[in-house]
Kinemage of the C-alpha trace (Angstrom):
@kinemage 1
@onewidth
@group {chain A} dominant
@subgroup {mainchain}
@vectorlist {calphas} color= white
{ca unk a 1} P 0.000 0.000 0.000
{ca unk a 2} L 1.428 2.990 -1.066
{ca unk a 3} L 1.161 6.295 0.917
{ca unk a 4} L -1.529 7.876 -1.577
{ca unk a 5} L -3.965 5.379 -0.799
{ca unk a 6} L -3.120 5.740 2.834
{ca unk a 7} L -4.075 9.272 2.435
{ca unk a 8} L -7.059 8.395 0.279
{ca unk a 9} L -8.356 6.095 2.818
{ca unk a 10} L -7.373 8.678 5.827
{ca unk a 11} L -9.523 12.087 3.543
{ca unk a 12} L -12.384 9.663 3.418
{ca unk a 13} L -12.884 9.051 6.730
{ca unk a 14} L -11.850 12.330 7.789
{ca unk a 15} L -14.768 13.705 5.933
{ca unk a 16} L -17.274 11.135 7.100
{ca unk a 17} L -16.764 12.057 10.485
{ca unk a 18} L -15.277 15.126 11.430
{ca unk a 19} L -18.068 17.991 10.806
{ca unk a 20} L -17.052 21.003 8.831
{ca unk a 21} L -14.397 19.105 6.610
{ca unk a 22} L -16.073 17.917 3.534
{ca unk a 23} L -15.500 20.533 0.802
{ca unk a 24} L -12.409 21.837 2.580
{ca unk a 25} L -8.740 20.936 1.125
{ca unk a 26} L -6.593 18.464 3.260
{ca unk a 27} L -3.270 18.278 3.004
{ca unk a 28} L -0.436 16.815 5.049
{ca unk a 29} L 0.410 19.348 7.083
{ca unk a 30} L -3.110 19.865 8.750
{ca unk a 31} L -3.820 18.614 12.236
{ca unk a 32} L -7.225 17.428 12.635
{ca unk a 33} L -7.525 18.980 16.022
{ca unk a 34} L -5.981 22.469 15.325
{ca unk a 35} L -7.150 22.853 12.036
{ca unk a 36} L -10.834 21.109 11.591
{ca unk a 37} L -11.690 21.836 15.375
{ca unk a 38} L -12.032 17.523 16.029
{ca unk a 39} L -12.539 16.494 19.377
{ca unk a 40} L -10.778 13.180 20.628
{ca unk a 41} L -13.733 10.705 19.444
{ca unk a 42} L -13.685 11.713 16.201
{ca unk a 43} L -9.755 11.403 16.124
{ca unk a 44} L -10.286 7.957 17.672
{ca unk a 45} L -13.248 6.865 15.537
{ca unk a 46} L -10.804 8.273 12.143
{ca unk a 47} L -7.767 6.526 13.467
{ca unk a 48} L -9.906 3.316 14.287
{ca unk a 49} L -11.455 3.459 10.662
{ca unk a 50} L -8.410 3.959 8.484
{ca unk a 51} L -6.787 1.319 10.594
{ca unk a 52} L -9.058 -1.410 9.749
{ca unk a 53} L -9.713 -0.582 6.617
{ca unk a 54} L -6.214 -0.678 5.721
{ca unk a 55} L -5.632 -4.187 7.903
{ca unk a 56} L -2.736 -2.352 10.268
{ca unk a 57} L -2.558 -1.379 13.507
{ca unk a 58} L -0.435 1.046 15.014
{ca unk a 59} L -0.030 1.135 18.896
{ca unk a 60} L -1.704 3.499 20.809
{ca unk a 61} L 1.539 4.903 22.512
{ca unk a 62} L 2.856 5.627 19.084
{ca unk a 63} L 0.076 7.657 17.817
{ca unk a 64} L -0.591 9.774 21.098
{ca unk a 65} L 2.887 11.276 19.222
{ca unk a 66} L 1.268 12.878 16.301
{ca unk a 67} L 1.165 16.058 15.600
{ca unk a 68} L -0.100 16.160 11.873
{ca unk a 69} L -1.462 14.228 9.106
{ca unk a 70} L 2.440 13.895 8.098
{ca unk a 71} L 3.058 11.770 11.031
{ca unk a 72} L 0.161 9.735 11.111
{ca unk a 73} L 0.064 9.058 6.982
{ca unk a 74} L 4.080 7.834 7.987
{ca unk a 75} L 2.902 5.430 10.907
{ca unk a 76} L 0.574 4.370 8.527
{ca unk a 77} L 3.145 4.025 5.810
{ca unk a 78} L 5.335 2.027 8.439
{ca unk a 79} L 2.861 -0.062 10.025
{ca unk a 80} L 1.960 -1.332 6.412
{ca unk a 81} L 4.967 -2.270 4.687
């Protein structure tokens, strides 16, 4: 899995459950705290998503470290290969 389709995967569920993001540009260096206003269950419920979808799993300690989309899309990336 290359890290477009990470991302791909990631935008999708981003907009299905963050309010306020579909329509609005993502890019890496977003944060979807700082920048779309997400609260902790809808970081959870994103992470959660994108993890089974893509058939990884990251541990939690790992992505409490996260600052951006960057970072996540690269644990992601990581956790995949």
């Amino acid at each position: 899995m290359n890290r477009s389709e990470i991302f791909t995967v990631l935008k999708s569920n981003m907009t299905a459950f963050i309010d306020g993001v579909e329509g609005v540009e993502i890019n890496e260096t977003n944060s979807m705290v700082n920048d779309f206003g997400a609260d902790s269950l809808e970081v959870v419920e994103v992470i959660s998503r994108t993890q089974r979808q893509l058939r990884i799993k990251v541990p939690r300690t790992k992505l409490s470290q996260v600052s951006n989309i960057k970072e996540l899309i690269d644990l992601f990336e990581k956790a995949a290969s």
